[in-house]
N, C-alpha and C positions, 0 to 999 in steps of 0.2 A: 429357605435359607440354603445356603452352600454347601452341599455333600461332598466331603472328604472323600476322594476316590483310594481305593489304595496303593498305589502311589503315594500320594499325598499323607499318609497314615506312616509308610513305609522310609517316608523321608523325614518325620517326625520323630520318629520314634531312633533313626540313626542319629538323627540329630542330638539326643537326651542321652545316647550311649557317648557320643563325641562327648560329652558336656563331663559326662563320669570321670573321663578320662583325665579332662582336664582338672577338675579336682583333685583326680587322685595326685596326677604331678604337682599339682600346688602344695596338697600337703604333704609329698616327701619332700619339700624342696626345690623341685627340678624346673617347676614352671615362677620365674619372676611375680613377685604380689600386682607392679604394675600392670604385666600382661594378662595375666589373669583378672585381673581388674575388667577390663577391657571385652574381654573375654565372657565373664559374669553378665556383664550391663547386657550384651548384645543378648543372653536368656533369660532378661529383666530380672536379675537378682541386687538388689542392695544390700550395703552395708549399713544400717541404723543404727542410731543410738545402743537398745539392748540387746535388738540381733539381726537377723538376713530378713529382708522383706523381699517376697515375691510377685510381680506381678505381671498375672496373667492377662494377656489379650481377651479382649471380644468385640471381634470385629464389628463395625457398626453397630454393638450397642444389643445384637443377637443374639441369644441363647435358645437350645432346646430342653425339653424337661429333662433330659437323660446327660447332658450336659450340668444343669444345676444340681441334680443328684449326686454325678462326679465331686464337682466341687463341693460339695458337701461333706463329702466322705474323706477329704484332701484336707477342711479345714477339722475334722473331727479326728482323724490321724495324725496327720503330720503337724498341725495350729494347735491354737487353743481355741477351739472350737468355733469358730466364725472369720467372718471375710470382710473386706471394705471395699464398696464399691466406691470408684473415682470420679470426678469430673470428667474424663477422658475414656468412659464409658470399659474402664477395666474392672479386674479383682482384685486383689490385694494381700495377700496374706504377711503377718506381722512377723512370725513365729517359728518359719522353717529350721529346720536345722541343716549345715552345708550338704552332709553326708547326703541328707534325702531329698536333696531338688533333685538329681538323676532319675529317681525314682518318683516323683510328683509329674514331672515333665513325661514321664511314659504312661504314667495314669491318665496325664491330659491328652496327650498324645490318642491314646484307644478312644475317646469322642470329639474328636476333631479339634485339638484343641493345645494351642501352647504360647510362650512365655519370647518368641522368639520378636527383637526389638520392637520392645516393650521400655528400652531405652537403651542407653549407647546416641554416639553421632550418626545418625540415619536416620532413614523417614521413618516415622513411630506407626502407631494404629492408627488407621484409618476409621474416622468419626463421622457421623451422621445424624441426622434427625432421627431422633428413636421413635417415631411416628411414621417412618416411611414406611411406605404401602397400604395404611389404613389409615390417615390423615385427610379429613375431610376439605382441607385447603391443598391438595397435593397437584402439581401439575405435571410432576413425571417420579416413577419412585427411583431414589440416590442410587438404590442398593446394588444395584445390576454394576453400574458406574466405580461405586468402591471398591469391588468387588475386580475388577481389572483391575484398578488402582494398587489396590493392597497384592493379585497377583505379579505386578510388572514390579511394582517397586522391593519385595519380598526378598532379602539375600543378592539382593540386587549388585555386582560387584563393581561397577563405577561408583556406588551410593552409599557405601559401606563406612566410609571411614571421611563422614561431612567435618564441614570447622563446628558444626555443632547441631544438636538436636533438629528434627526438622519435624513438623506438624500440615497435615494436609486433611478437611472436613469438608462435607460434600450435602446441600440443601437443594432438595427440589418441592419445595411447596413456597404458597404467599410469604407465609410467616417463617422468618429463622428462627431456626431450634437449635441449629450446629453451632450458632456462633462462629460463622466463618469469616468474619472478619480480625476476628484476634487468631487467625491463623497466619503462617509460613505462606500456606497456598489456602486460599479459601474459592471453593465452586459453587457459584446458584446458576439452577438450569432452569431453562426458560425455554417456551418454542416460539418459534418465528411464526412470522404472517402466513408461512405456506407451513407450518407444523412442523420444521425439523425444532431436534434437539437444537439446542445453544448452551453453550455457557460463559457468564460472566465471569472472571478470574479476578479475582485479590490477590496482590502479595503483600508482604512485609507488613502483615500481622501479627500481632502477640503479647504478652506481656511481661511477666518479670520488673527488674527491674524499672527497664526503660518501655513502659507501657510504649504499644505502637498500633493505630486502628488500620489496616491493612487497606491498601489503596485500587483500582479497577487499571488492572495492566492490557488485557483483551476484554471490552465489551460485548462480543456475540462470536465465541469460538468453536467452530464447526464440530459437530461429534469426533468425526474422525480424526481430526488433530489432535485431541486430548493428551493423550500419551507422548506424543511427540513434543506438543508445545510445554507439557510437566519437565519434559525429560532436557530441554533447553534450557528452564528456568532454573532446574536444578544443575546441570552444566555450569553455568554460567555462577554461582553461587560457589561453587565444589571450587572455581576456578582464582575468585578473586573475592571469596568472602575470607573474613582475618580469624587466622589460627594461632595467632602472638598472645590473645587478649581475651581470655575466658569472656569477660563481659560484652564483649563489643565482635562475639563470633556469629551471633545469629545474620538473617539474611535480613530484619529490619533496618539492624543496622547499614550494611549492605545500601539496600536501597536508599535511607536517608543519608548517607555521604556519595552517591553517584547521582540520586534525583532520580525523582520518578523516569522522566526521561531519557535520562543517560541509561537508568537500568533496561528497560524498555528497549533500547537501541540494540544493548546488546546481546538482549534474548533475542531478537528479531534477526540479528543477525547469524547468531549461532543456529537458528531456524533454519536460515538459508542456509546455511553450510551443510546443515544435517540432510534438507533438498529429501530425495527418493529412500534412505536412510533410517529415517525419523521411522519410529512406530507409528503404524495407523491401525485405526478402531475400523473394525467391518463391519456390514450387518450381521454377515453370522457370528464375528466374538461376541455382539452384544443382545444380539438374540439367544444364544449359547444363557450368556451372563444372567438374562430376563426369564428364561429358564427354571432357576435356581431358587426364584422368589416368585414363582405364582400363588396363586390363592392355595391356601392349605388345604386339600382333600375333604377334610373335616368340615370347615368350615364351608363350605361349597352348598353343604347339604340345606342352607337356609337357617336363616331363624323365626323367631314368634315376630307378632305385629311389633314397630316399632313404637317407641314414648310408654307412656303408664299403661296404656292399654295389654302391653306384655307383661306387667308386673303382675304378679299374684296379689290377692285383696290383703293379706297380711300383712303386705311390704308396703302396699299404698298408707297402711294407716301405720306404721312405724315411723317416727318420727326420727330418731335415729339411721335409720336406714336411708331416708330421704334428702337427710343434711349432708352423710358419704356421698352421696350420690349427685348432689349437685358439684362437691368441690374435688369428687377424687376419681373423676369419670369425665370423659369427654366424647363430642360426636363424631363418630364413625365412619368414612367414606359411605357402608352401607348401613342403611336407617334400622334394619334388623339386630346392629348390633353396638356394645358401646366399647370404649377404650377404658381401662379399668385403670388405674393409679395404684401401685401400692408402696404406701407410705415408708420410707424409713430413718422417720425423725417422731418418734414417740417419744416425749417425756424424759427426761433420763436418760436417753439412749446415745451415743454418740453417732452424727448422722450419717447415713452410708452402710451402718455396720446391719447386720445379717449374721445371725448364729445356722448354725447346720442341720438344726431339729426343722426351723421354720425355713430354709433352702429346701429340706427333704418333702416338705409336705406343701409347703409354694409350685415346686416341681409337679406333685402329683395332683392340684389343683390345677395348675395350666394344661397339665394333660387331659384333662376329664371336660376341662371349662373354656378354654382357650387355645386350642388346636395344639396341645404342647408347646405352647411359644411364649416366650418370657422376653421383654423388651429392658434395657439398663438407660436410667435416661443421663442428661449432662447435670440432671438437679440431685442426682445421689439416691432416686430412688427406680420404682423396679416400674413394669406396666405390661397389663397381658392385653393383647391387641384383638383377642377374636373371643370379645365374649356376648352372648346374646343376653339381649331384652329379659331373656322371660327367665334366665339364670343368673341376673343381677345380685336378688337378693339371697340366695345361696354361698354365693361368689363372696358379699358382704358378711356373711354369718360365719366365713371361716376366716378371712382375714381378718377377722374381729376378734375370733376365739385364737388365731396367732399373733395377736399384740400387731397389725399389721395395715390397719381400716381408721388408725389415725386421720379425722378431716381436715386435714389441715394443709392439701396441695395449694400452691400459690399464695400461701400469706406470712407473714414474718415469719412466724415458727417453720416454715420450711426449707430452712437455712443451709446452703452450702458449709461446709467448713473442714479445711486437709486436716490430718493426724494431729499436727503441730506438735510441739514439745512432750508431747507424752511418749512420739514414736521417730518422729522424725532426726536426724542428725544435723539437717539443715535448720533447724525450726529456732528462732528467738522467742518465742513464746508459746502458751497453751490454745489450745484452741475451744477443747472437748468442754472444757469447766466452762470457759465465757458461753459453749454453745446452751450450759444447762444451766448458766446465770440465767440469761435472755429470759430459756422457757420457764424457769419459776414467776419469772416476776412479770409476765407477757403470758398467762398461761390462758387464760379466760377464751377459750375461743369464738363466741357471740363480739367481744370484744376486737376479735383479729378479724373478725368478716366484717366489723364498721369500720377499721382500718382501712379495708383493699388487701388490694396485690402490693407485697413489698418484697423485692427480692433482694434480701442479706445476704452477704457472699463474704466468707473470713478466710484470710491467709495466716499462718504462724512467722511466715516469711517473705522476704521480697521474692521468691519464685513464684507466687502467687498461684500455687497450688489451687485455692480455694476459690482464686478467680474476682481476687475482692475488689479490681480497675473498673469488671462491670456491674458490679452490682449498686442497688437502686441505692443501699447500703453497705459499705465497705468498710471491714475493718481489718486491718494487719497489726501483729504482732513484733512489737520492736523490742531490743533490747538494751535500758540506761541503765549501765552498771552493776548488770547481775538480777537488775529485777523487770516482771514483764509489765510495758506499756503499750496502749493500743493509742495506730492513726484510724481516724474516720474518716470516711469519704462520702462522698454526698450525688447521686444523679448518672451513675455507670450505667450501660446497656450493651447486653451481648446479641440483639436480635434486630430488626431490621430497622431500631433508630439508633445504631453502635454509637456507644458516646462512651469517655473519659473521664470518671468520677474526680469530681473535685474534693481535694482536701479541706476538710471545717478546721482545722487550727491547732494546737497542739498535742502531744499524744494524752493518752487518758489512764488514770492508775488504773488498774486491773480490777479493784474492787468496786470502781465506778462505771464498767462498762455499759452495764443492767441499766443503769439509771439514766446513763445518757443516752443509750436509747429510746429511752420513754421520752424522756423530755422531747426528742426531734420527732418522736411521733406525736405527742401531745402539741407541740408547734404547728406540728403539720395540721391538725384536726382543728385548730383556732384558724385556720388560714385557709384551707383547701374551699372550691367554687363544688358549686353540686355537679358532682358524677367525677370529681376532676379526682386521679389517680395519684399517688403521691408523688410517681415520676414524673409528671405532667407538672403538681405544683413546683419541688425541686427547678425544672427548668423554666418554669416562669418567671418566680422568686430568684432562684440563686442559691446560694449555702448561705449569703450573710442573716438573714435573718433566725436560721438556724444554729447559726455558730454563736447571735449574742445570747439566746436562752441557754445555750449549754454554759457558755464562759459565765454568764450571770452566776450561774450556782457553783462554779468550779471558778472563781478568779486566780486564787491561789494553789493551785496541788502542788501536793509534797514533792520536789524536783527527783530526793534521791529516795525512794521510801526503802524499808528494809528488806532484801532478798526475800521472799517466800520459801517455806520450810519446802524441800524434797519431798 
C-alpha cells in the first residue's frame, strides 16, 4: 500500500492545525456558520441529527494493521466506542465532539491517514475493488492507477469548489466489484491485443435521486492520457454543470441535457485545447505508483499446499468450520492462499458497525495471518487478502471467538444498509430496526443458502446511501406524514450487468417490511428454474408477478398509520 512519506505526514498534520483554527474562529464568532460549513465538509465533518459525524478516508478500501489500531483508539476516545464502515469504502464516526476533530485528524495524520474531502463539492475518495491485487479474475491491479488519481486530484485548486460532489472508482478484473458504473467517472482496465493498458470510461453515473447507469464516453483510452482525459471531463463539468439547482448539479444531469454526444464533443474538444498541457502518465509515474503495492514481504515467503490438503485433520472434520469457509472465503490469485471475509452483519448488529475491542484484535490478527493488511469492501464488511491454506482454520477460530465468522457472505442476511434515521439528518426513515426485522424473521441460514445470492441494499433516503437502485432487492425509506414507509424495488445491479431496480408498487408500513420480504422470496422459490439465481428470475419474470403476491396479502394498508414512538 502507499507510504506516506514525510512530506505527506507533514502536510497532514498542518493541515489538522489549519482545521483548529478554523474552529476556533467559528466558535468565537469571527468565521461565518456558512463558511465554515464549507470548510468542515472539505475535513469530512457533518452536522447530524445528534452530533458531528466524521468521516474518515480509506483509500481504495486499504488499511494497515497499525492503521486499524489507530482507529481504534480514535473510536474508544473520542466515539462511543466503534466505527461504521461505508459503502464508499470509508469510516465513520457518529460521536466526535467539534473541540476534538483537530485533534483526531493528527492522530490520523501520524498513520497516514485523514478526513481530507471526504466530502464538500470535489472529487471525493477514490474507490476500487477491494480485491485488487489478489483477485483471482484480475487483469491489471487498480491500485497503482488510484493511487495517481487520488494524488492529482487531492486539494486540487481548479477541483475545489465543483456544482457538486464528484465520485470517481477504478476496476481492473472480469468481474465489477467497484460498481463503476453508478459513478461521476467510472474506469475498467483492459489490455489491448499488443498488452497495453486501456481504459474504458463511463460518465454520468450515479444515483440519488435521479438514478443514472453511466454511459462508455472513451472506449480504449491510452494509459498515458488518463489524467489528462479525467482532467477535461472534469473541466468541462466545472464549466457548464448547474450551480442554481442543488438537484439537477451533478454531471448526470449534465450529460442527460447535452447528450451523450454533445457532451462527448465537448470534452474532446477541451482535450484539444489542453494539446501538450494536459497531464500525462509516464512509465516511471506508474511504475513509481506499482511500486507501492507489490506483494507483501511476508506474504512472499509461500504458503502450505493449496485446497484441504493444507487444512489441519481438525478443521477437515469440523463442520462448522467448512460451511465459513465455503461462503466467507474466496480464491486467491495464488493457490497457496485464500481471501478471507470478515463478516459484519451478525444478528442484531447494525451492518458496517465495528467496536474498537474487535478493530484492536482484527488488527493484530491481520498482522500475524495476513501480511497486516485489512481490505473494506463496497458490501460493508472487512477481508484480509493474504491468508494461507494451512492458517484458515486459526483465522476461523478467532473471528468466531470475535463475533466476527458470521457465514452468511453473499445471501440476504448480508445486507447493505446507511445509518438512516437513528443518525442521519438527511434520513426519512430507520434503517438499523428493518435491517434487524429482516434477520429475525430470515434468520435460518441452511435456509438462506437454498435461497442463493440476494443482494439487499437499503436507503433511509433518496441519496441512496445504502445504494438501494442496485440491489437485487431495494428498499428506501420514505416519509407520509410523520411516519416511516418503505419503496421496494426489484432486479438492481452494481457489477457488470448494471441495471435499474424496478419499483413493485406502493410503499410498505414499517411493520410489514419482514414479511414482504418473505413473501417475494417465497415467490421467487415457486418460480425459480434449476440453478437459476434470483436476479436471473427477477429479469426473466419481471416485478409483476411479485408485486400480485405482495398486494394479495397487503390490498389495503393503513394510508396514514400512527407516528412511531421516539
Amino acid at each position: 500500500m502507499y507510504q506516506y512519506s514525510q512530506h505527506d505526514r507533514r502536510q497532514l498534520k498542518q493541515r489538522a492545525r489549519q482545521f483548529q483554527g478554523q474552529v476556533r474562529r467559528f466558535q468565537r464568532g469571527v468565521l461565518h456558520p456558512d463558511l465554515f460549513q464549507q470548510l468542515r465538509l472539505r475535513n469530512g465533518l457533518y452536522q447530524e441529527r445528534h452530533a458531528h459525524m466524521l468521516r474518515v478516508a480509506i483509500p481504495y478500501g486499504v488499511l494497515n494493521s497499525r492503521q486499524l489500531t489507530r482507529l481504534a483508539a480514535i473510536a474508544r476516545r473520542f466515539d462511543r466506542g466503534y466505527g461504521h464502515f461505508t459503502t464508499r469504502q470509508n469510516i465513520q464516526f457518529n460521536w466526535p465532539q467539534l473541540d476534538d476533530v483537530p485533534e483526531i485528524l493528527e492522530h490520523l495524520a501520524e498513520v497516514g491517514m485523514h478526513a481530507i474531502q471526504t466530502s464538500g463539492s470535489c472529487v471525493r475518495n477514490i474507490t476500487a475493488d477491494h480485491l485488487a491485487g489478489v483477485a483471482a479474475d484480475e487483469i491489471e491491479d487498480p491500485r497503482p492507477w488510484c493511487e495517481l488519481i487520488r494524488q492529482w486530484s487531492t486539494l486540487h485548486p481548479e477541483f475545489n469548489w465543483l456544482p457538486r460532489k464528484f465520485k470517481i472508482a477504478v476496476s481492473g478484473a472480469h468481474a465489477d466489484r467497484a460498481a463503476v458504473q453508478w459513478h461521476d467517472i467510472g474506469l475498467r482496465i483492459f489490455h489491448d491485443a499488443d498488452g497495453h493498458t486501456r481504459f474504458r470510461v463511463y460518465v454520468g453515473g450515479g444515483m440519488g435521486r435521479t438514478p443514472v447507469i453511466g454511459r462508455v464516453i472513451a472506449e480504449a483510452l491510452p494509459a498515458a492520457d488518463l489524467l489528462g482525459f479525467l482532467q477535461a471531463i472534469l473541466r468541462v463539468y466545472n464549466r457548464y454543470g448547474r450551480r442554481d439547482h442543488k438537484y439537477r448539479s451533478r454531471i448526470k444531469i449534465l450529460v442527460g441535457d447535452l447528450g451523450l454526444d454533445g457532451f462527448r464533443e465537448r470534452v474532446e474538444r477541451q482535450w484539444r485545447h489542453m494539446a501538450a498541457a494536459a497531464p500525462a502518465v509516464s512509465e516511471a509515474d506508474i511504475a513509481r505508483a506499482r511500486s507501492f503495492f507489490a506483494v507483501p514481504p511476508v506474504a512472499r515467503r509461500g504458503g502450505a499446499a493449496p485446497g484441504a490438503a493444507g487444512l489441519q485433520p481438525i478443521a477437515v472434520a469440523d463442520p462448522r468450520f467448512l460451511r465459513w469457509r465455503e461462503h466467507n472465503t474466496a480464491a486467491h490469485r495464488d493457490p497457496d492462499y485464500r481471501i478471507v471475509y470478515v463478516s459484519l452483519k451478525a444478528p442484531g448488529r447494525a451492518p458496517g458497525d465495528l467496536d474498537a475491542a474487535q478493530m484492536e484484535q482484527l488488527a493484530a490478527l491481520a498482522k500475524t495471518r495476513s501480511a497486516g493488511e485489512i481490505r473494506v469492501s463496497h458490501e460493508q464488511n472487512l477481508a484480509l487478502p493474504w491468508v494461507r491454506n494451512a492458517d484458515l482454520f486459526a483465522v476461523w477460530h478467532e473471528l468466531n471467538r470475535l463475533g466476527l465468522a458470521t457465514p452468511n457472505i453473499g445471501t440476504l442476511n448480508d445486507m447493505i444498509c446507511c445509518p438512516g434515521l437513528d443518525y442521519c439528518s438527511l434520513a426519512n426513515a430507520g434503517t438499523i430496526g428493518i435491517a434487524r426485522q429482516i434477520n429475525r424473521r430470515l434468520a435460518d441460514l441452511e435456509r438462506l443458502y437454498d435461497i442463493g445470492e440476494i443482494k439487499l441494499k437499503m436507503s433511509g433516503c433518496m441519496n441512496a446511501c445504502g445504494h438501494h437502485h442496485a440491489g437485487h432487492i431495494g428498499i428506501l425509506g420514505v416519509d407520509k406524514k410523520g411516519a416511516e414507509w418503505y419503496q421496494i424495488t426489484l432486479g438492481g445491479s452494481a457489477e457488470n450487468d448494471t441495471r435499474l431496480g424496478a419499483r413493485l408498487g406502493p410503499a410498505i408500513a414499517r411493520e410489514q417490511v419482514a414479511e414482504v420480504i418473505e413473501i417475494i422470496i417465497d415467490a421467487y422459490l415457486e418460480v425459480r428454474r434449476d440453478g437459476e439465481k434470483f436476479l436471473d428470475t427477477v429479469i426473466r419474470l419481471g416485478v409483476e408477478p411479485f408485486k400480485q403476491k405482495v398486494y394479495a396479502h397487503h390490498q389495503k394498508p393503513r394510508r396514514h398509520p400512527r407516528p412511531l414512538a421516539a
